[in-house]
C-alpha positions as CSV (number, residue, x, y, z in Angstrom):
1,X,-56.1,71.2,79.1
2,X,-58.6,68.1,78.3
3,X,-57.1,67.3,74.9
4,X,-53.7,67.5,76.3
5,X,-54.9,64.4,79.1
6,X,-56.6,62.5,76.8
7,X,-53.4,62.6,74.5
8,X,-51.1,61.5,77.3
9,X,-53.6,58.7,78.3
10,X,-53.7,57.5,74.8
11,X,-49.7,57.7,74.6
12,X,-49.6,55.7,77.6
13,X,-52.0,53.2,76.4
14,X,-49.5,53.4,73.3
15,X,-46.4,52.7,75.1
16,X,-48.3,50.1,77.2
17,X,-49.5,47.7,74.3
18,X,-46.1,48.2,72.4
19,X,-44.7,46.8,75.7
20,X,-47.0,44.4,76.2
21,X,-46.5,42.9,72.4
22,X,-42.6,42.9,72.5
23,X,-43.5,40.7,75.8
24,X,-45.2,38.5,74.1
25,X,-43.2,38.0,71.1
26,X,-40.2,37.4,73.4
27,X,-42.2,35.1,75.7
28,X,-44.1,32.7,73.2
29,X,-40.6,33.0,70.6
30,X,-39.4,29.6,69.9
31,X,-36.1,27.8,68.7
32,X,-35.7,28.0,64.6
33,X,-33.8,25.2,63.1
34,X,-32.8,26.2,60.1
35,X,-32.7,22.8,57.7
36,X,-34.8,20.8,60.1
37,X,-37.5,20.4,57.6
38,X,-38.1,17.6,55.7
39,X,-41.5,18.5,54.0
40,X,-40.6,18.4,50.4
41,X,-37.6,15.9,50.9
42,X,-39.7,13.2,49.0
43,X,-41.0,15.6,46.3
44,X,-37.0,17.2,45.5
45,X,-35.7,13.1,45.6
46,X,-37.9,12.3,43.0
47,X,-37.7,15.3,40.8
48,X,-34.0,14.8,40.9
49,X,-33.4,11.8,40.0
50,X,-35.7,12.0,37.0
51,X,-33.3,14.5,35.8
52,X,-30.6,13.1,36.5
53,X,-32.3,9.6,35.3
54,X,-34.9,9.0,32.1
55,X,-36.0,12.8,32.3
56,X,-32.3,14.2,31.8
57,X,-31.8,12.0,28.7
58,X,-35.0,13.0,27.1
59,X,-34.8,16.5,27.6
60,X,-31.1,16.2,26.0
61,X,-32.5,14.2,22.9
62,X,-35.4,16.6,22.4
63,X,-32.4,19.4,22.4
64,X,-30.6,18.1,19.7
65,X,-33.6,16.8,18.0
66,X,-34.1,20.9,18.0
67,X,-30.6,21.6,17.0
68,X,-30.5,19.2,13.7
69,X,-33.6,21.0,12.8
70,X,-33.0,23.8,12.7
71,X,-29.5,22.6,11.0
72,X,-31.5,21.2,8.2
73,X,-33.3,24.1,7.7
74,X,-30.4,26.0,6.5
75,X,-29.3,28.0,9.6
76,X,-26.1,26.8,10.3
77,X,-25.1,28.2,13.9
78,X,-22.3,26.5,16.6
79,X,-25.2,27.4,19.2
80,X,-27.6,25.0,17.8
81,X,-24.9,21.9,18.7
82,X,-23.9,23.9,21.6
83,X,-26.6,24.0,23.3
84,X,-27.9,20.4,23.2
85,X,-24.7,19.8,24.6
86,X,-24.9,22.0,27.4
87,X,-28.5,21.0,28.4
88,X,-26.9,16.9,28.4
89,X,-24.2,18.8,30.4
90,X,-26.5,20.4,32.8
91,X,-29.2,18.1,33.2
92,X,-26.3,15.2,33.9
93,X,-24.1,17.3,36.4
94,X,-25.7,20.9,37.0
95,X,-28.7,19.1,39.5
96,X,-26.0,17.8,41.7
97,X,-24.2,21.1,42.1
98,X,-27.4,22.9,42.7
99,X,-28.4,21.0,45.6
100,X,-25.4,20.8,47.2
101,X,-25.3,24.9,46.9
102,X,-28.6,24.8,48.1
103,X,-27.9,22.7,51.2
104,X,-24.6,24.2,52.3
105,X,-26.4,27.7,52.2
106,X,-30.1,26.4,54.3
């Protein structure tokens, strides 16, 4: 008869600190603003324009540097002037896109 009090006291000490917590959490909840934030605005301007800048070009360069190596080295492949092309494509125009995707969905 004991064990069966002392297990409806604890379930009502239970049911009383689950209420007391969803209290809370409703009480002390605040407004979120999604996109409010502007923490790492200076840090994303300046990584994207040296992409889209200096650090774009060079990355490009490096790319096909990479290509007509590996074209003078005898493997002759449409990737290796493919791709150079597509990282001058993506570093030039793919930034852009990103954060504009990025944006629209925060």
């Amino acid at each position: 008869m004991q064990a069966t009090l002392k297990q409806g006291r604890r379930l009502e000490l239970a049911i009383i600190a689950i209420a007391a917590l969803v209290f809370a959490l409703l009480w002390f909840a605040g407004p979120a603003h999604a996109g409010a934030d502007t923490t790492f605005d200076t840090a994303l301007t300046m990584f994207t324009d040296f992409l889209q800048g200096s650090g774009g070009k060079i990355i490009t360069v490096l790319s096909l540097g990479g290509g007509l190596v590996a074209l003078a080295s005898g493997r002759f492949s449409l990737g290796q002037v493919a791709i150079p092309v597509g990282v001058g494509v993506g570093a030039g125009t793919g930034i852009p896109i990103v954060t504009s995707t990025v944006t629209a969905t925060i």
